[in-house]
C-alpha positions as CSV (number, residue, x, y, z in Angstrom):
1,X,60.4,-58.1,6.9
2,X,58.9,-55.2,9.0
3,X,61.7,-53.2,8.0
4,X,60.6,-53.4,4.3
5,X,57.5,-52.9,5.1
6,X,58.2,-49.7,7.1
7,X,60.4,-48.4,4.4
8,X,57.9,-48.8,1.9
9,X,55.1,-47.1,3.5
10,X,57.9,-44.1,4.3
11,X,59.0,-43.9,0.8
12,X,54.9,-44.0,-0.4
13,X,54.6,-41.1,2.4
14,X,57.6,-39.3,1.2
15,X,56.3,-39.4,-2.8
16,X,52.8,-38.1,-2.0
17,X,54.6,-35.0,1.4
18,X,53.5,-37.1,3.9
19,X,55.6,-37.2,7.3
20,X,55.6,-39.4,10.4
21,X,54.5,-38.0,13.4
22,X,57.2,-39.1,16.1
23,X,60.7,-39.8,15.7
24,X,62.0,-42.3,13.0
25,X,64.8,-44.2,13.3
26,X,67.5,-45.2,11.1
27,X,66.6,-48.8,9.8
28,X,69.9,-49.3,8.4
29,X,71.8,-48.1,12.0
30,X,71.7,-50.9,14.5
31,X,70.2,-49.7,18.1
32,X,72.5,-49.5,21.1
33,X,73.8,-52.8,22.7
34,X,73.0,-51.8,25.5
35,X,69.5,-51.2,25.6
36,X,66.7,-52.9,27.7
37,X,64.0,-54.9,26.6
38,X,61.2,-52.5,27.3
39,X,62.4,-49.9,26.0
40,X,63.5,-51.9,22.6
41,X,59.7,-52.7,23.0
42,X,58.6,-49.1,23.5
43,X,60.6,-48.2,20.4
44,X,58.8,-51.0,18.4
45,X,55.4,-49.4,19.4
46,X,56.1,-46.1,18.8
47,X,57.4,-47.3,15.2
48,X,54.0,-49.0,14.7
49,X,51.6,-46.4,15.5
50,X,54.1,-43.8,13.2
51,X,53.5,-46.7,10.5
52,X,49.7,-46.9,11.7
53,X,49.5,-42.9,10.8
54,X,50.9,-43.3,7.4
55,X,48.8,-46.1,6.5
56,X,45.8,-43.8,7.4
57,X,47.0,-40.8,5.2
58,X,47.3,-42.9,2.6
59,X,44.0,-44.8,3.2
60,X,43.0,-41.4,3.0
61,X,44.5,-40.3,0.4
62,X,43.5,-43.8,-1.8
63,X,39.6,-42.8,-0.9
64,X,39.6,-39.3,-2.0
65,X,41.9,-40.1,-5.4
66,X,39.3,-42.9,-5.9
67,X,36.3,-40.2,-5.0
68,X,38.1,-37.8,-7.5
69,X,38.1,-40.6,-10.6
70,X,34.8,-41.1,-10.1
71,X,33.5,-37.7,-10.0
72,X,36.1,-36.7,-13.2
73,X,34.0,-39.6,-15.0
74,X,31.0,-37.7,-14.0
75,X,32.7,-34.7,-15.1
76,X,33.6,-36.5,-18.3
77,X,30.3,-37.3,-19.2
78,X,28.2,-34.4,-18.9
79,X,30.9,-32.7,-20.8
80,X,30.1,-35.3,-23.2
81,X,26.2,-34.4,-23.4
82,X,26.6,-30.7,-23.4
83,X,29.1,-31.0,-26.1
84,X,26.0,-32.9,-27.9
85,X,23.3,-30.3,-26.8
86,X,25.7,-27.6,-28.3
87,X,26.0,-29.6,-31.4
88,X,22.4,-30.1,-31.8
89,X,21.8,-26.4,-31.0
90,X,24.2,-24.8,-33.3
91,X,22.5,-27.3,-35.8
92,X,19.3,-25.9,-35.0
93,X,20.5,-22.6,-35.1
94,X,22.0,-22.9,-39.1
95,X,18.7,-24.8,-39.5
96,X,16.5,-21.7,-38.5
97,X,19.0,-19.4,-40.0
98,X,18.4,-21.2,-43.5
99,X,14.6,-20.9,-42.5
100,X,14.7,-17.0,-41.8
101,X,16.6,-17.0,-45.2
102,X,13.9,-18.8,-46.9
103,X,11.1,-16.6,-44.9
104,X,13.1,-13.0,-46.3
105,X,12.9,-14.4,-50.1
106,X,9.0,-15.1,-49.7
107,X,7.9,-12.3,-47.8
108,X,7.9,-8.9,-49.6
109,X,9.0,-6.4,-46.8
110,X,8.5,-2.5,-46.8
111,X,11.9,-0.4,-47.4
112,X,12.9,-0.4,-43.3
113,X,11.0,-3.0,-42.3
114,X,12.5,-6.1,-41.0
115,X,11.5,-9.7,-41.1
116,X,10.7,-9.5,-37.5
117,X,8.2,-6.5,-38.4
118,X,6.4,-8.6,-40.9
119,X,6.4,-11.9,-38.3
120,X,4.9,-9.3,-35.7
121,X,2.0,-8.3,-38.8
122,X,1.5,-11.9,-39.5
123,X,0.9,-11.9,-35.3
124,X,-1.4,-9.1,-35.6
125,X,-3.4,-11.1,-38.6
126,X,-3.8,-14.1,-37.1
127,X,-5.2,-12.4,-33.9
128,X,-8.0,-10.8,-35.9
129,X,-8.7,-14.0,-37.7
130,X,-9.5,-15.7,-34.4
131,X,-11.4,-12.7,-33.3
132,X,-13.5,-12.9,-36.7
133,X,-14.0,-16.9,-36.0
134,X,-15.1,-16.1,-32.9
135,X,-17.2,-13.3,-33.9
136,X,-19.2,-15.6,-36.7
137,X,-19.5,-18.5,-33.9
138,X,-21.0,-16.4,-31.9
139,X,-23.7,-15.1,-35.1
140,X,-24.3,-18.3,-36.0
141,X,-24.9,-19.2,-32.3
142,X,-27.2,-16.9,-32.4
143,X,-29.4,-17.0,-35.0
144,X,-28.7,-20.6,-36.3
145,X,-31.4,-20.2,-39.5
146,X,-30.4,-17.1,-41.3
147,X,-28.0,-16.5,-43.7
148,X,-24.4,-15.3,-42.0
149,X,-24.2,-12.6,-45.1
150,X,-28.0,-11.1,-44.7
151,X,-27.5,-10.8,-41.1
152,X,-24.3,-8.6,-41.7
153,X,-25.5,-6.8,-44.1
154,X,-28.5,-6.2,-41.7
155,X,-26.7,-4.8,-39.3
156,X,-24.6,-2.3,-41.6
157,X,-27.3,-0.6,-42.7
158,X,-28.3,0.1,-39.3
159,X,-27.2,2.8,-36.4
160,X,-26.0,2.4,-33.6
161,X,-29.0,3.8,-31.7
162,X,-31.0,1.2,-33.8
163,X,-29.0,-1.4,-32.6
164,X,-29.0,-0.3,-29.1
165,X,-32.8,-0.2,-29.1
166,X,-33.0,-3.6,-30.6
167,X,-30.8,-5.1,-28.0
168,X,-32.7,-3.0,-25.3
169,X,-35.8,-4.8,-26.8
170,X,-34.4,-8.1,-26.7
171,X,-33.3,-7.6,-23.6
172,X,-36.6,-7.0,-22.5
173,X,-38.2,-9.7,-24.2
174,X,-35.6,-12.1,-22.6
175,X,-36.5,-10.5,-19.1
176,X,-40.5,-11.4,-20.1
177,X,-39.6,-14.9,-21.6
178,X,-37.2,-15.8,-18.3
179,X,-39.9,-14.2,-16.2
180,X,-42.4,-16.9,-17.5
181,X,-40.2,-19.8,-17.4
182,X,-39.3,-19.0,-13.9
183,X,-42.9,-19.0,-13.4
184,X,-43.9,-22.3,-15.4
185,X,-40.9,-24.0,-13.2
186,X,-42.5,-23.0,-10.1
187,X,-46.5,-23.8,-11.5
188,X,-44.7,-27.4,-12.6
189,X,-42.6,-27.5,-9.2
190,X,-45.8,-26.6,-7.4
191,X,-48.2,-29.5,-9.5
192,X,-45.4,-32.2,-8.9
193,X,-45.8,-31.2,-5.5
194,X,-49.3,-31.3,-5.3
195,X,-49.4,-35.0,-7.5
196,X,-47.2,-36.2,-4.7
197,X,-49.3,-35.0,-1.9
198,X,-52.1,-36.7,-4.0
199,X,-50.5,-39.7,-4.9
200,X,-49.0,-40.4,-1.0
201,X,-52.3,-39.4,0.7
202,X,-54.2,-41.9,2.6
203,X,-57.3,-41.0,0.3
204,X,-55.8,-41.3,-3.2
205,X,-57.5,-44.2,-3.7
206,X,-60.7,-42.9,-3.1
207,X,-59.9,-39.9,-5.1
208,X,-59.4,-41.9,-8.0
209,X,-62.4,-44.2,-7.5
210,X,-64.3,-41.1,-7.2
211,X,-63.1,-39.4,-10.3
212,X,-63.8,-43.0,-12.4
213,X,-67.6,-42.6,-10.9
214,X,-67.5,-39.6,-12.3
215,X,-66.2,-39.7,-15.4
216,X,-68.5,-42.9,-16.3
217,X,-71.2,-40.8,-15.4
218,X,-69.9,-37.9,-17.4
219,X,-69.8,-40.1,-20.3
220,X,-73.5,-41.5,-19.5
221,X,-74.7,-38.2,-19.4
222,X,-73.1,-37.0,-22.5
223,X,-74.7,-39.8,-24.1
224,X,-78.3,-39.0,-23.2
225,X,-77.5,-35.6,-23.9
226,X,-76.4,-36.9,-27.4
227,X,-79.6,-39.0,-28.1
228,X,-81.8,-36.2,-26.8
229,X,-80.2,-33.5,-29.3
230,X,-81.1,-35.9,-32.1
231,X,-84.3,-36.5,-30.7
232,X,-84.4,-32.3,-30.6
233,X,-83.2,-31.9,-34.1
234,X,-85.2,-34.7,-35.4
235,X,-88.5,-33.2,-34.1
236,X,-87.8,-29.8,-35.3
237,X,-86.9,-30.7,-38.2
238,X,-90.6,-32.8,-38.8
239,X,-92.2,-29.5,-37.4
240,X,-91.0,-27.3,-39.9
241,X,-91.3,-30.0,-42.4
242,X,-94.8,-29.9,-41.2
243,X,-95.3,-26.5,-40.9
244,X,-94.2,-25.8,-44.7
245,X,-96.7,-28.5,-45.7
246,X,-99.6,-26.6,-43.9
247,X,-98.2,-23.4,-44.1
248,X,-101.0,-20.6,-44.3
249,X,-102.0,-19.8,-47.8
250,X,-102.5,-16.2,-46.4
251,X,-98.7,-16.1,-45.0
252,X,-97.5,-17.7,-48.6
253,X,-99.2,-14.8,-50.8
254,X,-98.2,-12.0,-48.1
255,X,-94.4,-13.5,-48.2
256,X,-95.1,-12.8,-52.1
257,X,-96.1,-9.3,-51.7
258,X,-93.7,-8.6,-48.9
259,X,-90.3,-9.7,-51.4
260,X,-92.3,-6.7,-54.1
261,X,-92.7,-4.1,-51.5
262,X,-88.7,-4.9,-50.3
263,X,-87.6,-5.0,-53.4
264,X,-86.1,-8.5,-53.0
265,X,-84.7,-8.1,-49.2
266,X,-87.4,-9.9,-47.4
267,X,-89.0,-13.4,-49.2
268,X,-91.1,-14.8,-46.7
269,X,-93.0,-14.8,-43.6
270,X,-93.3,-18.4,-41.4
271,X,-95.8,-18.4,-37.9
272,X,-93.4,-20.3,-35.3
273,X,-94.0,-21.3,-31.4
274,X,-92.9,-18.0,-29.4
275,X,-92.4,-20.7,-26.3
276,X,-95.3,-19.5,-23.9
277,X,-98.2,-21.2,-25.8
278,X,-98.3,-19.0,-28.3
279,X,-97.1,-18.3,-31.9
280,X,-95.2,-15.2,-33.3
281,X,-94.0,-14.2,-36.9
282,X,-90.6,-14.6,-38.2
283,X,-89.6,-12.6,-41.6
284,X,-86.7,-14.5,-43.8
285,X,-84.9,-12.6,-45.6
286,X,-83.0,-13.1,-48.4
287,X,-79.8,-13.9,-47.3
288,X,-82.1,-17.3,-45.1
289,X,-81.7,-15.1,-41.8
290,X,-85.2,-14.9,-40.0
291,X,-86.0,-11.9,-37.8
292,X,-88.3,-11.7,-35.3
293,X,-90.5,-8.4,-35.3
294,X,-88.2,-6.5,-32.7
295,X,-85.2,-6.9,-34.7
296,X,-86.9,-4.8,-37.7
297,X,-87.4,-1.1,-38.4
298,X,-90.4,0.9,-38.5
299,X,-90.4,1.2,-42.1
300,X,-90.0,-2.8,-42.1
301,X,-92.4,-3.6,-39.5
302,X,-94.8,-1.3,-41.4
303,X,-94.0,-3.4,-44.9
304,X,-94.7,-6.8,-43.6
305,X,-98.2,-5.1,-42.0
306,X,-99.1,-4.2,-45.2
307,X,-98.2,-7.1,-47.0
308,X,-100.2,-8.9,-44.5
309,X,-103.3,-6.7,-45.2
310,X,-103.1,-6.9,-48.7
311,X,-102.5,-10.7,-48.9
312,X,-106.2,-10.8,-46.7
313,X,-107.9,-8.1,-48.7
314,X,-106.8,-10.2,-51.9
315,X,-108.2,-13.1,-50.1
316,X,-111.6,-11.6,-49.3
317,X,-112.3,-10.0,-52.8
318,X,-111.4,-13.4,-54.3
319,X,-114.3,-15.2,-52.1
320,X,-116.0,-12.6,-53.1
321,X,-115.5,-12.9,-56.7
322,X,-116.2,-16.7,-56.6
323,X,-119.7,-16.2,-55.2
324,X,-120.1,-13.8,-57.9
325,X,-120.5,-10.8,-55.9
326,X,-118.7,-7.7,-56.7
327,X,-115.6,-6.3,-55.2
328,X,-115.5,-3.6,-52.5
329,X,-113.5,-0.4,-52.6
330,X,-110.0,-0.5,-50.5
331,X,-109.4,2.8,-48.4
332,X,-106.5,2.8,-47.2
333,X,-104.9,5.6,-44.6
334,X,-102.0,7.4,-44.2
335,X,-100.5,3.7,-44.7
336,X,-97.4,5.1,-46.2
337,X,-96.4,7.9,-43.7
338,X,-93.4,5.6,-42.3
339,X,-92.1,4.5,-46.0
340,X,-89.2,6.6,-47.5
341,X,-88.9,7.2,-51.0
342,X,-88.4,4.1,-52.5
343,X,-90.2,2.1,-49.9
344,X,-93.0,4.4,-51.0
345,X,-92.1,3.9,-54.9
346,X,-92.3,0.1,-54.1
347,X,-95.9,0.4,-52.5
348,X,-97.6,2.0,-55.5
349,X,-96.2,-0.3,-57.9
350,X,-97.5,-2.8,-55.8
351,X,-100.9,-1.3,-54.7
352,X,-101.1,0.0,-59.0
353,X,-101.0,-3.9,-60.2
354,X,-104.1,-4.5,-57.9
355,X,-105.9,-1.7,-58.9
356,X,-107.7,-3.4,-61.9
357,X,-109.3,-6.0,-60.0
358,X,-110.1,-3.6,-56.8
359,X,-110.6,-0.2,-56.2
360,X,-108.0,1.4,-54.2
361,X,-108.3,4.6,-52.1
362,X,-105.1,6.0,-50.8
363,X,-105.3,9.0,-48.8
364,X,-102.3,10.9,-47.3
365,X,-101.8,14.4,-45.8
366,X,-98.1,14.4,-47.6
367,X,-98.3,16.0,-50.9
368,X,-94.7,14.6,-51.9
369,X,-96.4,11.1,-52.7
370,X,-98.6,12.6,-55.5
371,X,-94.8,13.3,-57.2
372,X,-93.7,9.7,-56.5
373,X,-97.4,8.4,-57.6
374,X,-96.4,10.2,-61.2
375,X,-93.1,9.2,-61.3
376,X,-94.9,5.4,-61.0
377,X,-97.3,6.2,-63.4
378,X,-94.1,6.9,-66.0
379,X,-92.4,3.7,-64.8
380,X,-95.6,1.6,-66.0
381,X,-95.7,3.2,-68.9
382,X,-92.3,2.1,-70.0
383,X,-93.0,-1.5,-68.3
384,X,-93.4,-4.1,-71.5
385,X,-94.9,-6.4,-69.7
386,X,-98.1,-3.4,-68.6
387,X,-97.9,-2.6,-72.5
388,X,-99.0,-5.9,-73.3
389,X,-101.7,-6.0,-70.1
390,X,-103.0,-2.6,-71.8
391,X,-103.3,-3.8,-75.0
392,X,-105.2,-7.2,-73.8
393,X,-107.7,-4.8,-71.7
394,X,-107.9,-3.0,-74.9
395,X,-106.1,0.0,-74.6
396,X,-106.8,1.5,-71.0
397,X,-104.0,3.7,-70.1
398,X,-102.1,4.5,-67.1
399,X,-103.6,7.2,-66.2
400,X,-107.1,5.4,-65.5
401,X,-105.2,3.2,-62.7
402,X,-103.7,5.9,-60.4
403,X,-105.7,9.2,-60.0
404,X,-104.4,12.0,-57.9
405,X,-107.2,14.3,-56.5
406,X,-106.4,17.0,-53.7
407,X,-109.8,17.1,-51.0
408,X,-110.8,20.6,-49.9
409,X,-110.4,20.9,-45.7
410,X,-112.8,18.9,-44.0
411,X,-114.1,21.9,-41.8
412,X,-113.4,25.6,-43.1
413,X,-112.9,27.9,-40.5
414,X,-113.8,31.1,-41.6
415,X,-111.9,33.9,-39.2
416,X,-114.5,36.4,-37.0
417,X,-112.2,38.3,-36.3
418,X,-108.2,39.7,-35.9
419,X,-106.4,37.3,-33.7
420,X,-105.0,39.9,-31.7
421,X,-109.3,40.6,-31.2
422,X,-109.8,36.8,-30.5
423,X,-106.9,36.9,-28.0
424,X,-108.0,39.9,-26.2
425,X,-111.6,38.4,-25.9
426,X,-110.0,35.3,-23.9
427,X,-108.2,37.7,-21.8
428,X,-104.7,37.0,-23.2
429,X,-102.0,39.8,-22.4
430,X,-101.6,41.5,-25.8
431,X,-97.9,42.6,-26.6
432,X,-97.3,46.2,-26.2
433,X,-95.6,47.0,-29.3
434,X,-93.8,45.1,-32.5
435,X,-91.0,44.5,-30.5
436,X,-92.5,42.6,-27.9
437,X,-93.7,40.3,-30.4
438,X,-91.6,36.7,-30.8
439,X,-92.8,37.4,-35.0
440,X,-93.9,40.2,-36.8
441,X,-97.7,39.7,-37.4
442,X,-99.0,38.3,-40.7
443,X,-100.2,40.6,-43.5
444,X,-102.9,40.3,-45.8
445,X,-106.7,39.5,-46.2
446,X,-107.8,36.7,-44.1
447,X,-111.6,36.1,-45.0
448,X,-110.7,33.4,-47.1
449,X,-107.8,31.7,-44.8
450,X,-109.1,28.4,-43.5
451,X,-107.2,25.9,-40.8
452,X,-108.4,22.5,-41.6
453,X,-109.2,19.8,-38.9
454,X,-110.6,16.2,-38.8
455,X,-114.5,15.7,-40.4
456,X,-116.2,13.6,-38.7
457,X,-115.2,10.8,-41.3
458,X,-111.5,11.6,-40.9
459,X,-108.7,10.9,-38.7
460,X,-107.0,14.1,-38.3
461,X,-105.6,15.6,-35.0
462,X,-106.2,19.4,-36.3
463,X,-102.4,20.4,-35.5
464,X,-102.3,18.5,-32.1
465,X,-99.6,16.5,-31.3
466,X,-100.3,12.7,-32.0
467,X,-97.9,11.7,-29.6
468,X,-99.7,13.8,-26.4
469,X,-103.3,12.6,-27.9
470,X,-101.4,8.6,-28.2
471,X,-100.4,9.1,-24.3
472,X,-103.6,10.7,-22.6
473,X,-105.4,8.0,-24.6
474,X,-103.6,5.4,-22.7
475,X,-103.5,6.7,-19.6
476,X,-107.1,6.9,-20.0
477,X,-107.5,3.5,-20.7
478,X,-107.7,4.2,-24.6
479,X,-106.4,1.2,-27.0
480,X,-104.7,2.8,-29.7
481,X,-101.7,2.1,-31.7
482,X,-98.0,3.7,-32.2
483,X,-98.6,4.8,-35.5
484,X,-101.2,5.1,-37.9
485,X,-104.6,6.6,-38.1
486,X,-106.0,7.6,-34.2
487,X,-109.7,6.8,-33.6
488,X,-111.9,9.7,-34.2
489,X,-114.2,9.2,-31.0
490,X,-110.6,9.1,-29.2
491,X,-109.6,12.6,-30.8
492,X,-113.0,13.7,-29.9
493,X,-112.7,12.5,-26.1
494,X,-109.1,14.7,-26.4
495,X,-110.7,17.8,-27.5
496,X,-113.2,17.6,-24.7
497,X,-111.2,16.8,-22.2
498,X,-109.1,19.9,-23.1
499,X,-111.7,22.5,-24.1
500,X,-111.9,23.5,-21.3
């Protein structure tokens, strides 16, 4: 039985060039007779381990054939699925081929230009269409309430230097508005800060408490400050109330003759409490503005003055009247020097309406009024309502209510001598010759030149300057006004403190 198995595994050895090791001997030839037992047995072994080799080759030989099936499967199948990739591809492929077919027919291409050309067009396109998106994103990002198309058209119609200095503007004005946030962060950073500090202190409590006192007595102060404002206004309104009740009939009739001389501006005058005890004078005008007397001109100041005279002269010839007693003439001085033209106008009219109940004398050193008194006179004339008044006082004209007469020189000074004599007999230098002279000398008879001066009625200054005569008088303890007519015994004082 071992020698069937031996030949076996030498015939599977021989089919696949295997070949034993050691020595093989013929199974089919007997061994020698004569042999020993141990070396019979050292044959048997030697047999073995040959058959022991073969087995191994063909162990061997079995593992990698089974190795090799299994890796052909392996083979086998990714055959199989690249067979299937290829299939799928080169569908693919006629699929995109048909595609690129269908592409040619639609897209119209340029005589040399490939369909690759216009897919690397259509590349181009579609980059500038996401730069445009982008572009308008970023307008509308920026100025989210105008209209996308106004904005561009905005910008075409501008240069690039205007654009630059717009953006340089903007720029700045970002740099400004960051500037101030930055500085609002730290103001609110810096108030949290401080709120904390105030909030953990030991003496927040008392903080508070303190600000509660004070804010209840804020509010309790506000309130008496409250009742005593309506206690103010209250009061001043019953005081001028009052006052308008009791107002001065004298203040009433010169508010009258004030709104003539004005011509409308001022209405009224009202006496009011100056604060020290004593009262002052407030003109309204007609706007309901009052003015107290430094807020007005000289012109104006000099208005209300005479309105105020003339309301009290009227007041006095009416007494006078009513007792039956006749009325006294009004001489009135150099009251007009201050007025312009129409404030002079004004005055005539004024002064003509009372001149048939009083006599009025006006006297003035400035001849211009005489031309102003006649262009009054031709006013009234034309004046229905003096028509009528001259009709009713049966035909007296115009001409008996203003009368312009010119008054010689109160002292005529009849010259001694040539001045040059006069000069020469106060020891003045005399100039040498005409050219030493500032003017050439007057010509012509002098007997009957006269320089006129103040009579002793009159309230002239004789050439002198009022203003010098006005400030020796004070500072010689003198009372005299800023304008008007200067005392006579005051002038007189002057010229004798100066003569000599």
């Amino acid at each position: 039985m071992f020698g069937d198995f031996a030949a076996e595994v030498t015939g599977l050895a021989a089919r696949h060039g295997l070949r034993r090791t050691s020595a093989e001997p013929d199974p089919g030839r007997p061994g020698p007779t004569t042999a020993t037992a141990t070396a019979g047995s050292d044959d048997l072994d030697a047999e073995i381990g040959a058959l022991a080799d073969l087995v191994d080759q063909l162990s061997g030989l079995h593992r990698a054939a089974t190795q090799n099936r299994a890796r052909a499967a392996e083979i086998d199948q990714a055959i199989e699925g690249l067979t299937t990739r290829v299939e799928a591809a080169a569908r693919l492929r006629d699929s995109a081929a048909g595609r690129l077919d269908e592409l040619g027919a639609q897209v119209t291409l340029a005589p040399g230009q490939t369909l690759a050309d216009a897919a690397a067009r259509q590349r181009d396109l579609a980059h500038v269409t996401a730069e445009l998106t982008a572009a308008e994103a970023l307008l509308r990002a920026t100025v989210p309430g105008d209209d996308l198309e106004a904005v561009v058209s905005d910008l075409t119609g501008r240069t690039d230097a205007e654009l630059a200095a717009e953006v340089t503007r903007a720029r700045d004005e970002h740099d400004r508005y960051a500037a101030a946030q930055r500085d609002a962060w730290t103001a609110v950073g810096t108030g949290e800060r401080r709120l904390l500090d105030l909030e953990s202190g030991a003496s927040a409590g008392e903080l508070h408490a303190r600000a509660q006192e004070s804010l209840a007595l804020v509010a309790e102060t506000a309130e008496r400050y409250v009742i005593a404002r309506l206690q103010h206004e209250t009061l001043r309104s019953e005081l001028a109330a009052y006052e308008r009740r009791h107002a001065s009939p004298l203040l009433a009739a010169a508010g009258q003759l004030l709104e003539r001389l004005t011509e409308g501006r001022y209405v009224a005058l009202r006496a009011v409490d100056r604060g020290d005890s004593a009262r002052t004078l407030k003109v309204i005008r007609s706007d309901e503005q009052e003015l107290g007397p430094d807020d007005l001109s000289e012109g104006t100041c000099d208005q209300v003055f005479l309105a105020l005279r003339l309301a009290a002269i009227n007041q006095l010839q009416r007494e006078r009247a009513d007792r039956g007693e006749p009325t006294l003439p009004v001489v009135l001085d150099d009251v007009l020097m201050t007025f312009d033209d129409d404030r002079t106008r004004a005055a005539l009219r004024v002064l003509a309406e009372f001149a048939p109940s009083w006599q009025i004398i006006l006297l003035t050193h400035h001849e211009h009024l005489a031309d102003l008194a006649r262009d009054v006179v031709g006013q009234l004339r034309s004046d229905p309502p003096r028509q009528k008044e001259r009709d009713d006082q049966g035909g007296r004209g115009d001409e008996d209510l203003i009368t312009i007469t010119y008054l010689p020189a109160a002292f005529a000074i009849a010259a001694a001598r040539q001045p040059d004599d006069v000069r020469a007999m106060a020891g003045i230098p005399l100039p040498a010759g005409p050219a030493d002279r500032l003017l050439p000398a007057p010509t012509g008879p002098r007997g009957s030149e006269a320089l006129s001066s103040a009579g002793p009625g009159g309230a002239g200054t004789g050439g002198r300057d009022p203003g010098q005569i006005r400030g020796w008088a004070r500072q010689h303890g003198f009372e005299v006004g800023d304008r008007g007519r200067i005392p006579r015994e005051i002038v007189e004082a002057f010229d004798a403190a100066h003569s000599g």
